[in-house]
Short mmCIF file of the C-alpha atoms (twelve columns), coordinates in Angstrom:
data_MODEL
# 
_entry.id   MODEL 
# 
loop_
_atom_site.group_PDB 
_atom_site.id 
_atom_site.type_symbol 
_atom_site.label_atom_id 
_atom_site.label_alt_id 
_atom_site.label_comp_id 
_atom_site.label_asym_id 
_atom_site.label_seq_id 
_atom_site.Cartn_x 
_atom_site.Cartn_y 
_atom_site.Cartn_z 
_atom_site.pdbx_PDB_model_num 
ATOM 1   C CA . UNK A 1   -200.735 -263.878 25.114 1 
ATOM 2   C CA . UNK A 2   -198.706 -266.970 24.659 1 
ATOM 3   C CA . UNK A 3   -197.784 -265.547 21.512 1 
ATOM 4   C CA . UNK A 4   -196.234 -263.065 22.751 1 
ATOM 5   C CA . UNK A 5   -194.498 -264.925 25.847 1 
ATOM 6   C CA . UNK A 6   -192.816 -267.461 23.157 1 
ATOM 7   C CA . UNK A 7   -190.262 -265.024 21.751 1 
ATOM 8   C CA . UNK A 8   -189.617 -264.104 24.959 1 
ATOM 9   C CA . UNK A 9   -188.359 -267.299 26.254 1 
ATOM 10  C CA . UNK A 10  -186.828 -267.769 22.875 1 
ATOM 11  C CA . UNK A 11  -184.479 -264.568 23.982 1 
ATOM 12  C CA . UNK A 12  -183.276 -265.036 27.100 1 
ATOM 13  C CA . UNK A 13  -182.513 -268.331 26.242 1 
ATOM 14  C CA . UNK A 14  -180.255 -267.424 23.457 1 
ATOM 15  C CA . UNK A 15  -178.698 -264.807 25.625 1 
ATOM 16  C CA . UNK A 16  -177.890 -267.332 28.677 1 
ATOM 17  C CA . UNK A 17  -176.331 -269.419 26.083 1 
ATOM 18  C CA . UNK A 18  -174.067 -266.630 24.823 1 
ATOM 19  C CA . UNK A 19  -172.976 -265.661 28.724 1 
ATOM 20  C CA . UNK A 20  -172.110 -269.387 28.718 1 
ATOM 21  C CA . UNK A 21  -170.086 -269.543 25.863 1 
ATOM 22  C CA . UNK A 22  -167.781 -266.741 27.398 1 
ATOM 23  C CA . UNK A 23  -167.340 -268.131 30.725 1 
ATOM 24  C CA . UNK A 24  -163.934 -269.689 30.664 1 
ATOM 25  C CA . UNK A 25  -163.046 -273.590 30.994 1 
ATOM 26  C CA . UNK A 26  -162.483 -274.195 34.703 1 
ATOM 27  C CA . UNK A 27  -160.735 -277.373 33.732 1 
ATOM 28  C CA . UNK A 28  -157.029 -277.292 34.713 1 
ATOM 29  C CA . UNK A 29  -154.948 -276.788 32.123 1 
ATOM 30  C CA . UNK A 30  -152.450 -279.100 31.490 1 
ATOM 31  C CA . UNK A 31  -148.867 -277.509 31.917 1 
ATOM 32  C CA . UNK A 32  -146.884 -277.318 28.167 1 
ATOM 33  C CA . UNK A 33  -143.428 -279.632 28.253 1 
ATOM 34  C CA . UNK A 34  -140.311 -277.149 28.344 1 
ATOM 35  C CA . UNK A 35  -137.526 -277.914 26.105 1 
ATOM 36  C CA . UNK A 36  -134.321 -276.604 27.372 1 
ATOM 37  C CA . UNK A 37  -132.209 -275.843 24.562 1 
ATOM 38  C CA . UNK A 38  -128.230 -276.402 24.778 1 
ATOM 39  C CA . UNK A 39  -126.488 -273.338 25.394 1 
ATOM 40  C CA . UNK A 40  -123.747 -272.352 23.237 1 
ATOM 41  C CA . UNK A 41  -120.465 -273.679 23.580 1 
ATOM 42  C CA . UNK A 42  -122.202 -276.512 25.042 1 
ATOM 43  C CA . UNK A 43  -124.020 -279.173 23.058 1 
ATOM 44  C CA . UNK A 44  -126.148 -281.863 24.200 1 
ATOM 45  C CA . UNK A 45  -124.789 -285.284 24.667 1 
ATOM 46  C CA . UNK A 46  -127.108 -288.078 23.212 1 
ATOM 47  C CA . UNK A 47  -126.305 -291.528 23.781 1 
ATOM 48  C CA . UNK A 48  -125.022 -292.073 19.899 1 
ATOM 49  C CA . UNK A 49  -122.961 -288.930 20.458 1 
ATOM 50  C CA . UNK A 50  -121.342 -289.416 23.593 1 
ATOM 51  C CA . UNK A 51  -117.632 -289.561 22.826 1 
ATOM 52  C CA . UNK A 52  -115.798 -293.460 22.468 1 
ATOM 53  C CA . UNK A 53  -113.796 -294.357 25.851 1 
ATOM 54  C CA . UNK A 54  -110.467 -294.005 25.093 1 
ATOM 55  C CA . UNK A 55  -107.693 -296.742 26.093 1 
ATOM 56  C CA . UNK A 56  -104.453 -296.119 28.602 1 
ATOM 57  C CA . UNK A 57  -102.241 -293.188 28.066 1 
ATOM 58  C CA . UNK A 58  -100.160 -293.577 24.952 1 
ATOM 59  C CA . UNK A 59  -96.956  -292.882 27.100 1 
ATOM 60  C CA . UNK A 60  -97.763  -295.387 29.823 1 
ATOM 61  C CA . UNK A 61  -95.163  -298.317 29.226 1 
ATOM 62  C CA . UNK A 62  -95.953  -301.757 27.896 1 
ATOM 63  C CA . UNK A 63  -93.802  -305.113 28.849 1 
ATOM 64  C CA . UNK A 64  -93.869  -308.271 27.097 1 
ATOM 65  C CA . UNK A 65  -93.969  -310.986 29.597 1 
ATOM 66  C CA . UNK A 66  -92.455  -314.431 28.798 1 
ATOM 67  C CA . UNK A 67  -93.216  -316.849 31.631 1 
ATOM 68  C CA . UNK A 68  -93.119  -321.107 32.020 1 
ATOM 69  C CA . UNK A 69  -93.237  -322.726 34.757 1 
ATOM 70  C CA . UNK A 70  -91.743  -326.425 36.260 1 
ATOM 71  C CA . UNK A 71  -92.878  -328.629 38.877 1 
ATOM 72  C CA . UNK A 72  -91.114  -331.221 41.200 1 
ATOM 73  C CA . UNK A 73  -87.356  -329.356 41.082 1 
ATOM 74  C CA . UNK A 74  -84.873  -331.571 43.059 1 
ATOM 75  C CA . UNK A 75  -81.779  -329.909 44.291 1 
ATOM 76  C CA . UNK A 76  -79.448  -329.957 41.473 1 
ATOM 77  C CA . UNK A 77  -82.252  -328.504 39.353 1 
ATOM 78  C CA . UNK A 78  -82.661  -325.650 41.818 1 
ATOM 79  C CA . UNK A 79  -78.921  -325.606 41.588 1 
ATOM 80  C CA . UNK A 80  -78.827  -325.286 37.765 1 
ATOM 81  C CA . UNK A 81  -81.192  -322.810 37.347 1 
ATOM 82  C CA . UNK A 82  -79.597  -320.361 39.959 1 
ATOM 83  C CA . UNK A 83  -76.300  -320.281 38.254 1 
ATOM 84  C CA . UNK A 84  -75.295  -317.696 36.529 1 
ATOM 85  C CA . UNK A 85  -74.204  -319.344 33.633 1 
ATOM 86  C CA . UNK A 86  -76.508  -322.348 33.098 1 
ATOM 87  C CA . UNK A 87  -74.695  -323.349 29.545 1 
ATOM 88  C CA . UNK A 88  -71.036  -323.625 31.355 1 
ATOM 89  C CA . UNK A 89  -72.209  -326.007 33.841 1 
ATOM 90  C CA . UNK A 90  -74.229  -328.220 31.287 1 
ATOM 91  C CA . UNK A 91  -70.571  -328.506 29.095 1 
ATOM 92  C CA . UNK A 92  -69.204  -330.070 32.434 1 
ATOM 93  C CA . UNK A 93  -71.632  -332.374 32.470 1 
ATOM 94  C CA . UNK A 94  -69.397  -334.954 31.438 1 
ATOM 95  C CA . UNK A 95  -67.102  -334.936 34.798 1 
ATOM 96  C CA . UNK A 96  -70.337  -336.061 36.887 1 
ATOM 97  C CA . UNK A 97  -72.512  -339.157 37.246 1 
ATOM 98  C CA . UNK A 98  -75.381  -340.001 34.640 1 
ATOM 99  C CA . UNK A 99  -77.859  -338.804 37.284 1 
ATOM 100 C CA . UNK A 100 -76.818  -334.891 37.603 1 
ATOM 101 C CA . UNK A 101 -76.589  -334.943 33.222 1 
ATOM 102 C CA . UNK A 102 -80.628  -333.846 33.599 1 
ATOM 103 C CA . UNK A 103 -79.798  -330.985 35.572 1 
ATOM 104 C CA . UNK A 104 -82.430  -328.840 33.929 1 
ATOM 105 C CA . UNK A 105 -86.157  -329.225 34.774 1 
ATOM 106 C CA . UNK A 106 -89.033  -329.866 32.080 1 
ATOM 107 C CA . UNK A 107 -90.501  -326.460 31.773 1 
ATOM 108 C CA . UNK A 108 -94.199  -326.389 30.354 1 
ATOM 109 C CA . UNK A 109 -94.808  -324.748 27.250 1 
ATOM 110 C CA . UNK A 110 -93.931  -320.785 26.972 1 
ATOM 111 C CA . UNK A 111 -96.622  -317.998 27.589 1 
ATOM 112 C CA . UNK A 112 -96.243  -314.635 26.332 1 
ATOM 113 C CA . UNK A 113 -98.096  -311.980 27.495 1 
ATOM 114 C CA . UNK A 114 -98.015  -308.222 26.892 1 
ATOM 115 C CA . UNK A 115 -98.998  -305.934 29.927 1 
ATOM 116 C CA . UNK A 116 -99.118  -302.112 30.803 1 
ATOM 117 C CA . UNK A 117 -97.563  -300.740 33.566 1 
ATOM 118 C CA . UNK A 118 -100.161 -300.944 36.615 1 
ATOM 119 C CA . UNK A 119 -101.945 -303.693 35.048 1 
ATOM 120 C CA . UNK A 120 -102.402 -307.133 36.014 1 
ATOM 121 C CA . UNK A 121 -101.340 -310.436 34.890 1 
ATOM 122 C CA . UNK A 122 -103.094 -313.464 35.717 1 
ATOM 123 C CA . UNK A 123 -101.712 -316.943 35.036 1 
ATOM 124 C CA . UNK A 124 -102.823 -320.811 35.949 1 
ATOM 125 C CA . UNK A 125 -99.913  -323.447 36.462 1 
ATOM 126 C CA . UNK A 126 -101.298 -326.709 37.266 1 
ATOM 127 C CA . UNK A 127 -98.845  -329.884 37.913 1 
ATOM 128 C CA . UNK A 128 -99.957  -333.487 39.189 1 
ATOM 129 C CA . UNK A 129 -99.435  -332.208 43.110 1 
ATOM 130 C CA . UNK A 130 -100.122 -328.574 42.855 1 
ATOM 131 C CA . UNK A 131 -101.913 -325.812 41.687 1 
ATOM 132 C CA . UNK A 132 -101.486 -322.417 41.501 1 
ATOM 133 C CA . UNK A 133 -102.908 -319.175 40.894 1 
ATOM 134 C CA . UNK A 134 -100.565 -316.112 40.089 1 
ATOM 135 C CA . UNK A 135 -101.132 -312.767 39.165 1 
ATOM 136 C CA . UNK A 136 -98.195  -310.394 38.560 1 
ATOM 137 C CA . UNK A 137 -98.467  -306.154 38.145 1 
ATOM 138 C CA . UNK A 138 -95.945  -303.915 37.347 1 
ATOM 139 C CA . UNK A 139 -95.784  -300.968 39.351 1 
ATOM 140 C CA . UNK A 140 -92.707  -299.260 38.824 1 
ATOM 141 C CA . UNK A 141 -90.028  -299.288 36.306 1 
ATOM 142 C CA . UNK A 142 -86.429  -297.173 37.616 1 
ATOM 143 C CA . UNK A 143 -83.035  -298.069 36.322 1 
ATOM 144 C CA . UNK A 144 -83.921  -300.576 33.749 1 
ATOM 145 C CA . UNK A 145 -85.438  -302.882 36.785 1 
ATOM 146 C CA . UNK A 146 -89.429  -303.722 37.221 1 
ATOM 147 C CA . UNK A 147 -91.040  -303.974 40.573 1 
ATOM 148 C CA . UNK A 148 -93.866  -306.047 40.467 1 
ATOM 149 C CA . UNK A 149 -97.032  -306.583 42.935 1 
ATOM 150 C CA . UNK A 150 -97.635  -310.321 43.441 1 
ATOM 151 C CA . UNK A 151 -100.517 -312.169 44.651 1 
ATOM 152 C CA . UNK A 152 -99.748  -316.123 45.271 1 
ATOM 153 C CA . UNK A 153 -102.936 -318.906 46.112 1 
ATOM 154 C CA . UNK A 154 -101.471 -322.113 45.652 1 
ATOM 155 C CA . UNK A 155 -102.849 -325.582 46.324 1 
ATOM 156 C CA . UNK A 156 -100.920 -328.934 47.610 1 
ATOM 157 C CA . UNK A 157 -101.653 -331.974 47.731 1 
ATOM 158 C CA . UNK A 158 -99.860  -333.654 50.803 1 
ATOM 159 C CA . UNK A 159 -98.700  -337.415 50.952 1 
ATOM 160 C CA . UNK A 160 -101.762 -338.122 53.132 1 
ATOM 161 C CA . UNK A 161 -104.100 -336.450 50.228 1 
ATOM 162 C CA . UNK A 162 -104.882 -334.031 51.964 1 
ATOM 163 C CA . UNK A 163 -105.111 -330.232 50.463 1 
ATOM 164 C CA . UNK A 164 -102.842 -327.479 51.757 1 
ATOM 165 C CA . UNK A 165 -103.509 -323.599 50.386 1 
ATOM 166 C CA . UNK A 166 -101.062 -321.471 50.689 1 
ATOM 167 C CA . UNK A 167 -101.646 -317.855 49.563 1 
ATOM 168 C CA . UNK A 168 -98.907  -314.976 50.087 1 
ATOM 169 C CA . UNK A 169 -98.928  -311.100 48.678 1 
ATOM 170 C CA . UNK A 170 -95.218  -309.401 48.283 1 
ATOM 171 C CA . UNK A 171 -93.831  -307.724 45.727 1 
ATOM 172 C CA . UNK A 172 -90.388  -308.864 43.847 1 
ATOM 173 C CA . UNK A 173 -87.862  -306.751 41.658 1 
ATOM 174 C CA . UNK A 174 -86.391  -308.331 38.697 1 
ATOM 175 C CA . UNK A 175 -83.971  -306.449 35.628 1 
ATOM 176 C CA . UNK A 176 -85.080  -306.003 32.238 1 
ATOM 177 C CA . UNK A 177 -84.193  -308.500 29.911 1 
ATOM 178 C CA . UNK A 178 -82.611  -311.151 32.061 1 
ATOM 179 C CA . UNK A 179 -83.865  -314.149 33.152 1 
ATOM 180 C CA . UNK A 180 -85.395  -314.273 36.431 1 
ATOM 181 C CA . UNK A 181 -86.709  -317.227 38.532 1 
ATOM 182 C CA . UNK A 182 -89.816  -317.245 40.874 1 
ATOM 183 C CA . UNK A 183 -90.321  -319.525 43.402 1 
ATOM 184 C CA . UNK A 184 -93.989  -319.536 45.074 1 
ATOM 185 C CA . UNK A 185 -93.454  -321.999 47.885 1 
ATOM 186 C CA . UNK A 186 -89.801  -321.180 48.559 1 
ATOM 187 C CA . UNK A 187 -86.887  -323.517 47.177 1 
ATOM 188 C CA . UNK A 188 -83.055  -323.999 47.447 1 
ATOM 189 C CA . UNK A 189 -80.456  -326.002 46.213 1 
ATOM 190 C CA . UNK A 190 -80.382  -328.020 49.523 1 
ATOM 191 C CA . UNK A 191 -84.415  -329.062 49.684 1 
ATOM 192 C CA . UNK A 192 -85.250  -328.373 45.861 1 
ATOM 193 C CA . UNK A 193 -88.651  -326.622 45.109 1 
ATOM 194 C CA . UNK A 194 -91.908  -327.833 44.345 1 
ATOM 195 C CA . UNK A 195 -92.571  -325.297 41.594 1 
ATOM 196 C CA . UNK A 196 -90.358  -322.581 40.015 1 
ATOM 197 C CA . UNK A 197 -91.593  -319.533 37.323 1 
ATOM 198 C CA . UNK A 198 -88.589  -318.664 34.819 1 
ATOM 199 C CA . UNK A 199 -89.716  -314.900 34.069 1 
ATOM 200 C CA . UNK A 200 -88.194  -312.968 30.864 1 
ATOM 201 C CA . UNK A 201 -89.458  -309.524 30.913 1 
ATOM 202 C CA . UNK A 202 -88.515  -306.555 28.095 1 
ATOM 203 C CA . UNK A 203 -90.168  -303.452 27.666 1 
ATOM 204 C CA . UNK A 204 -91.867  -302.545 24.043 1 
# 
C-alpha cells in the first residue's frame, strides 16, 4: 500500500511544481530607460559640441584711446592747456617772467587703450593728494564726435588730512582726433585744477 501511495506523491508534486513555474513574477518590473533620439534637422548639442561664443559684431566700431593724466595744475597750466594753440604760446615764452616758462604740467606716462563702442574703460590715476577712479564708455559716435558715459570716484586728501570722496556720473562729447582735456574736480585758469585727463581719441 505504501508502494503504491509513493508514486503518487511523487506526481502531484511534480505537477505543483510545473503550475509554479508558469505563474508569472509578481515582482515589479523595473521600467526600461527611453532614449529620445534627435529629430532631423535638429541634432543634439553635447557639451564638446556646443558652438564657441562668438566676440562683438564685426561692424561695431573700435577707438583707440590715448589718455595721461597731471596733478597739482596752477592757473597758467590750466591756461596753457586750454589754448588752442599750445606751441604759439610756448614760442612767446620769452616776453614773460622765468616763472610762467613751465607753463605745461608733468603729465604721467601715456596709456593706450583700444575699446568698442558700448564698452567700458577703466583707468587708476593716483598723485601724492588724490586718487581717482575713472571709467569712460562710448556710446555714440555722429559727425566724427564721441559721446562718452563717465563715472568719476575720486579721493582727496584735505590740508587737515582728512579724506574727501567725490564721485559724479555725466557724460562728455569730445571730436575725433583732437586733443581733449578732462577735468574731474572742475578747474579754470583763475583757481587751477587739482587733476586734468588729456584724452586723444581716433577710431580704427
Amino acid at each position: 500500500m505504501r508502494f503504491r501511495i509513493f508514486p503518487l506523491v511523487v506526481f502531484l508534486f511534480l505537477g505543483v511544481g510545473g503550475l509554479w513555474a508558469q505563474t508569472p513574477d509578481t515582482h515589479e518590473a523595473k521600467p526600461i530607460p527611453i532614449q529620445v533620439q534627435p529629430q532631423a534637422g535638429y541634432p543634439s548639442l553635447r557639451k564638446e559640441d556646443s558652438p564657441p561664443v562668438t566676440g562683438a559684431p564685426l561692424n561695431v566700431p573700435v577707438f583707440q584711446f590715448q589718455l595721461r593724466a597731471a596733478f597739482l595744475l596752477t592757473p597758467t597750466m590750466v591756461a596753457a592747456i586750454q589754448s588752442t594753440k599750445l606751441s604759439a604760446q610756448n614760442s612767446k615764452s620769452d616776453q614773460h617772467s622765468s616763472s610762467d616758462k613751465d607753463s605745461g604740467p608733468a603729465w604721467e606716462a601715456p596709456i593706450l587703450r583700444d575699446v568698442r563702442l558700448a564698452s567700458p574703460l577703466g583707468i587708476k590715476i593716483q598723485g601724492e593728494q588724490i586718487v581717482a577712479v575713472i571709467v569712460f564708455m562710448p556710446i555714440e559716435l555722429a559727425k566724427q564726435n564721441l559721446t562718452m558715459l563717465v563715472q568719476n570716484q575720486v579721493f582727496a586728501r584735505n590740508p587737515d588730512s582728512s579724506i574727501q570722496m567725490n564721485t559724479s556720473m555725466h557724460t562728455i562729447r569730445i571730436p575725433l582726433g583732437t586733443l581733449f582735456y578732462y577735468y574731474p574736480l572742475g578747474g579754470d585758469s583763475k583757481q587751477g585744477a587739482p587733476v586734468a585727463i588729456e584724452i586723444l581719441v581716433n577710431q580704427k
